[in-house]
C-alpha positions in Angstrom: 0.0 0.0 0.0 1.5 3.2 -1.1 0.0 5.6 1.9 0.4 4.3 5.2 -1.6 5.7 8.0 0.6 5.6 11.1 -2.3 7.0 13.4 -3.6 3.8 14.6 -2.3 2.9 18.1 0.5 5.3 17.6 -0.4 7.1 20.7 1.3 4.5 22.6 4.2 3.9 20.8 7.4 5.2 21.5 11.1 4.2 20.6 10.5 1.0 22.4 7.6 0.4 20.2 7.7 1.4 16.8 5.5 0.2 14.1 7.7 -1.9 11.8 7.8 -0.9 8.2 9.3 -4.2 7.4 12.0 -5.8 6.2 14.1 -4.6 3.1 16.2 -6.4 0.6 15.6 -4.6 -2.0 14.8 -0.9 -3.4 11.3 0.2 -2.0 9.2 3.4 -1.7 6.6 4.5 0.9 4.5 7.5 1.3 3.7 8.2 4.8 0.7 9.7 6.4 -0.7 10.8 9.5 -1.5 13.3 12.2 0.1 14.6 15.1 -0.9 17.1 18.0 -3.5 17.1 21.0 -7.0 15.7 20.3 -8.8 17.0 23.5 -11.0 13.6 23.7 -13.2 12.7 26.6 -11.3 10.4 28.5 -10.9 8.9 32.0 -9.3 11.2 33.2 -10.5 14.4 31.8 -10.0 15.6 28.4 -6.6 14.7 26.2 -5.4 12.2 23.9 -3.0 12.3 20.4 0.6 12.5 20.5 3.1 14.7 19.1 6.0 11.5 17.9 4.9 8.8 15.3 7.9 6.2 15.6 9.0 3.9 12.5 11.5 0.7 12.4 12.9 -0.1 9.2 14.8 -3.3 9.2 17.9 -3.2 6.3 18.1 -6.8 5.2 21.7 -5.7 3.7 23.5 -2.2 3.7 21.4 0.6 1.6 20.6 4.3 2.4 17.5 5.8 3.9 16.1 9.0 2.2 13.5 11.1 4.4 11.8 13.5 2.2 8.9 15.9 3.9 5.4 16.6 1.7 2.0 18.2 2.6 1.0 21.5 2.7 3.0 22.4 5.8 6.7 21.0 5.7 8.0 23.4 7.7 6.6 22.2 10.8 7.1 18.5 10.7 10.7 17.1 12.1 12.3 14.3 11.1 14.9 12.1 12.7 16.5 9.1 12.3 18.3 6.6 14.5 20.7 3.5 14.6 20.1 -0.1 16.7 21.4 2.8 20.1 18.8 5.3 18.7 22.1 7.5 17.9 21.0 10.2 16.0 22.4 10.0 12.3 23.0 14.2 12.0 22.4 15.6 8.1 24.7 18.1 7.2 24.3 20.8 4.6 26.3 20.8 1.5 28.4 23.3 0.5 27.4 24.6 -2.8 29.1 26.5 -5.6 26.5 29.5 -5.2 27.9 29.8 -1.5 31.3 30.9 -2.1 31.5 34.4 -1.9 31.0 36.2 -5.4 34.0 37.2 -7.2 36.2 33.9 -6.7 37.3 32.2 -9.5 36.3 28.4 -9.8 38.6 28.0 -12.6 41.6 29.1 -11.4 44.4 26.4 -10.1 44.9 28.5 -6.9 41.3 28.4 -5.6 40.4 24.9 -3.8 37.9 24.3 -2.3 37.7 20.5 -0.8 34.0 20.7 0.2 32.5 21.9 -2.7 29.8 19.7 -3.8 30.2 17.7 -0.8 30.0 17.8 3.4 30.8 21.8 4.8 33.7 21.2 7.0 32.7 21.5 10.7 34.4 20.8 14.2 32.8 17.5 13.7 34.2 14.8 11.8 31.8 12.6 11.5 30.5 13.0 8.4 34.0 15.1 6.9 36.8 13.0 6.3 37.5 14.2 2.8 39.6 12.7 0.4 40.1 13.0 -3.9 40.3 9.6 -4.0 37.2 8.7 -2.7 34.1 8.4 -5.0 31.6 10.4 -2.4 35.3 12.6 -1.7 34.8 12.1 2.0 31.2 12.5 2.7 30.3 10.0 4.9 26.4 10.4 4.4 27.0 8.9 1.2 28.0 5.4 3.0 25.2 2.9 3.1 24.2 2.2 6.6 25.1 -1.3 7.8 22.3 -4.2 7.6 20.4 -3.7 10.7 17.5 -2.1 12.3 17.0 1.8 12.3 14.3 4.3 13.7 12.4 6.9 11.9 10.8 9.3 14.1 8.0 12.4 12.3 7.8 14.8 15.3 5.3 18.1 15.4 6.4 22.1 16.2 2.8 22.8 16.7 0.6 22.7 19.8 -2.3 21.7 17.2 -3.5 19.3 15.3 -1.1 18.9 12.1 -1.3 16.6 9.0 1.7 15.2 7.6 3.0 13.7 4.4 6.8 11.7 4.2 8.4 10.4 1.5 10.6 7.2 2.4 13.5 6.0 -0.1 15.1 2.8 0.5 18.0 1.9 -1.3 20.3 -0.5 -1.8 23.5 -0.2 -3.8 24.3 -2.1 -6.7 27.0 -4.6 -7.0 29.5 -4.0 -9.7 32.7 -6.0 -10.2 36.0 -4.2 -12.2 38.6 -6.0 -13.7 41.3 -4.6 -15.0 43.0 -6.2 -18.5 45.5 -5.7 -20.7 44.5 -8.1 -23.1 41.0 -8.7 -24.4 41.4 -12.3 -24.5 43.6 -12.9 -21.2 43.4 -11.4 -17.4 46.4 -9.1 -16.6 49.5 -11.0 -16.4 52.3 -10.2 -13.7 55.2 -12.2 -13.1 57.1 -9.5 -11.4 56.1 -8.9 -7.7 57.8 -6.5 -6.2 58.6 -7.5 -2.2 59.4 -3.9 -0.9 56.0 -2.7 -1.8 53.4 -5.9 -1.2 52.3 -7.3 1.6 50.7 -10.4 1.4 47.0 -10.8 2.4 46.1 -14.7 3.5 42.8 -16.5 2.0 40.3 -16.5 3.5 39.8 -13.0 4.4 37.6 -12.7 7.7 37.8 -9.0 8.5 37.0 -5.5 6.8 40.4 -5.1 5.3 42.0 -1.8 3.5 44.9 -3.2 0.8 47.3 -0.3 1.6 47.2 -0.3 5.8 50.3 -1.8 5.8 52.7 0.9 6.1 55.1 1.2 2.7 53.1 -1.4 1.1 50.6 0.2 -0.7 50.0 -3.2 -2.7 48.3 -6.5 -2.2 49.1 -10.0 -2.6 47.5 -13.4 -2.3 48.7 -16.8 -3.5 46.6 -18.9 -5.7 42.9 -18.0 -5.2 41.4 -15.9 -2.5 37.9 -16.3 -0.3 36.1 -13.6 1.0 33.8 -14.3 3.9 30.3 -13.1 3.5 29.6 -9.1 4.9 33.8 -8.5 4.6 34.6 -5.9 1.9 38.1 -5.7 0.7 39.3 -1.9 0.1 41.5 -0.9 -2.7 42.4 2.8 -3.1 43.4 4.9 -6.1 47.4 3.8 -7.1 47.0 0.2 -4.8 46.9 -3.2 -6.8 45.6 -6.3 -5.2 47.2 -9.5 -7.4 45.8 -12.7 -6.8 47.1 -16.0 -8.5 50.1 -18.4 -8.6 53.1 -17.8 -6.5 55.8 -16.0 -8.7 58.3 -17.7 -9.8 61.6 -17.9 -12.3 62.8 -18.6 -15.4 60.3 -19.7 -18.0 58.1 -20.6 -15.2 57.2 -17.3 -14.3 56.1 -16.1 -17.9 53.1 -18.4 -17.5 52.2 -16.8 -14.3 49.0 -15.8 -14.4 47.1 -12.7 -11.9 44.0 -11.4 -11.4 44.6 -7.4 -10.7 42.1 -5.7 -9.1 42.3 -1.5 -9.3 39.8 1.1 -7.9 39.4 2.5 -11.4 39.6 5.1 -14.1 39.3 9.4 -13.4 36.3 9.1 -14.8 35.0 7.0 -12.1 35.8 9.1 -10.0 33.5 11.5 -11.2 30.7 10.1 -10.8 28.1 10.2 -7.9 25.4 8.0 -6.5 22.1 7.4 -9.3 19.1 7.9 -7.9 17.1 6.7 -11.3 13.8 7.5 -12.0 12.7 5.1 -14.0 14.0 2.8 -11.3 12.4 4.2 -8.6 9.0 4.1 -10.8 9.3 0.5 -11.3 9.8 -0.2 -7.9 6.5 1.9 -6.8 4.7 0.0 -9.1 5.6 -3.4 -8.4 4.6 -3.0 -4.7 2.0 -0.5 -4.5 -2.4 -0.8 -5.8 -2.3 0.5 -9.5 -4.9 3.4 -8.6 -1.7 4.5 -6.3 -0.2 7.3 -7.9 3.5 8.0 -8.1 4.1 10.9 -5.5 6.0 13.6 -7.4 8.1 14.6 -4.3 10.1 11.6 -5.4 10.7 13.2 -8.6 12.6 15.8 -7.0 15.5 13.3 -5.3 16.5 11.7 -9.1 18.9 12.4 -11.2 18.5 10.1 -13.6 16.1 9.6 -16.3 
């Protein structure tokens, strides 16, 4: 169902007690409804009733993102928060935009830099600004899909009346590409030089989150034969790190029919790019889960950037 009425029973829910959205494997999209704000009902008590917090559990099946988008005819006085597994708040930062710097700076020149444009403004906290070049989302850590788990939307009132609200809910999940890099179109890279100095060897299976260049002066990977990678453990390799898997190197004509798999972060151009929210995607998906008298919500529309 494509607009879910949270008022039901919500009155006694609280972070303890969320009504669970459900659980998500794969991209989905909800249109939240409700009512917050005192109701002045005849009770036993007196008069009172309604509640100003509707609470939310989404349950990530795998690691994806969760986009909060605020509708209806009164945005500005709806809040919306969300929360890990320890109901941590997960702050949103603004973004620092080229219309921001000051007029009269030159983008173009060589001499202006600025790391942050397009990307997290740097504050005193680093929690979401760790930039980097190298990095596809260049340090912005609210482009990291959250970790497989449960987490906790909350849609708060401002008002000391009764208010009608309207949230979009995007959940996403990224897509799973593999890069190989070749030299030849009809055989995987071959290596048969290793250099020592700069390699450090990385033992099958791998069990643990693992970053190729940790090991200090060895920016580069190695691992004999084949290599396992437990299920949930990702593998990091940065721009200028290689990560050769295959036979043992070794001499003579031997080594000539070593064979490696290489495995690179990528081109410049890869770099460029940024995370697809598609529309045509996200259309599909409405579609496939929702009544066919449920209209696409156009506040959706807004979030894409791709046909």
């Amino acid at each position: 169902m494509s607009r879910i009425s949270s008022q039901t029973n919500q009155r006694q829910r609280t972070k303890d007690n969320p009504l669970v959205l459900g659980n998500f494997g794969e991209l989905s999209l909800r249109y939240l409804t409700g009512a917050l704000g005192p109701l002045n009902q005849v009770g036993l008590n007196g008069y009172g009733g309604g509640t100003y917090n509707h609470w939310f559990q989404i349950n990530l099946q795998s690691p994806g993102w969760i986009i909060v988008v605020k509708d209806g005819p009164r945005p500005n006085y709806i809040q919306t928060s969300m929360y890990d597994l320890n109901q941590v708040p997960i702050v949103g930062l603004p973004i620092f935009q080229e219309d921001s710097i000051h007029q009269g700076t030159s983008l173009t020149t060589e001499e202006a830099y600025f790391p942050y444009l397009a990307a997290s403004m740097s504050t005193q906290s680093d929690l979401y600004n760790t930039f980097s070049r190298i990095r596809l989302d260049r340090g912005d850590d609210r482009y990291y899909p959250l970790q497989a788990g449960s987490y906790l939307l909350c849609i708060s009132s401002t008002r000391n009346e009764r208010l009608d609200y309207n949230v979009g809910l995007v959940i996403e999940f990224a897509a799973v590409e593999y890069l190989l890099a070749l030299e030849d179109f009809t055989l995987f890279l071959q290596e048969t030089t290793i250099d020592a100095v700069t390699t450090a060897t990385f033992n099958s299976p791998i069990t643990t989150n693992t970053n190729i260049s940790d090991v200090p002066g060895k920016p580069n990977g190695f691992t004999e034969n084949e290599c396992v990678i437990n299920s949930g453990v990702t593998v990091t390799i940065l721009n200028g790190s290689e990560w050769l898997i295959g036979s043992p190197q070794g001499s003579g004509a031997a080594a000539a029919d070593d064979n490696f798999f290489i495995l690179e972060f990528g081109s410049e151009e890869f770099l460029d790019t940024v995370h697809d929210h598609t529309l045509s995607e996200w259309v599909d998906a409405w579609d496939a889960q929702h009544h066919p008298d449920d209209k696409f919500p156009e506040i959706f529309v807004t979030l894409t950037n791709r046909p």
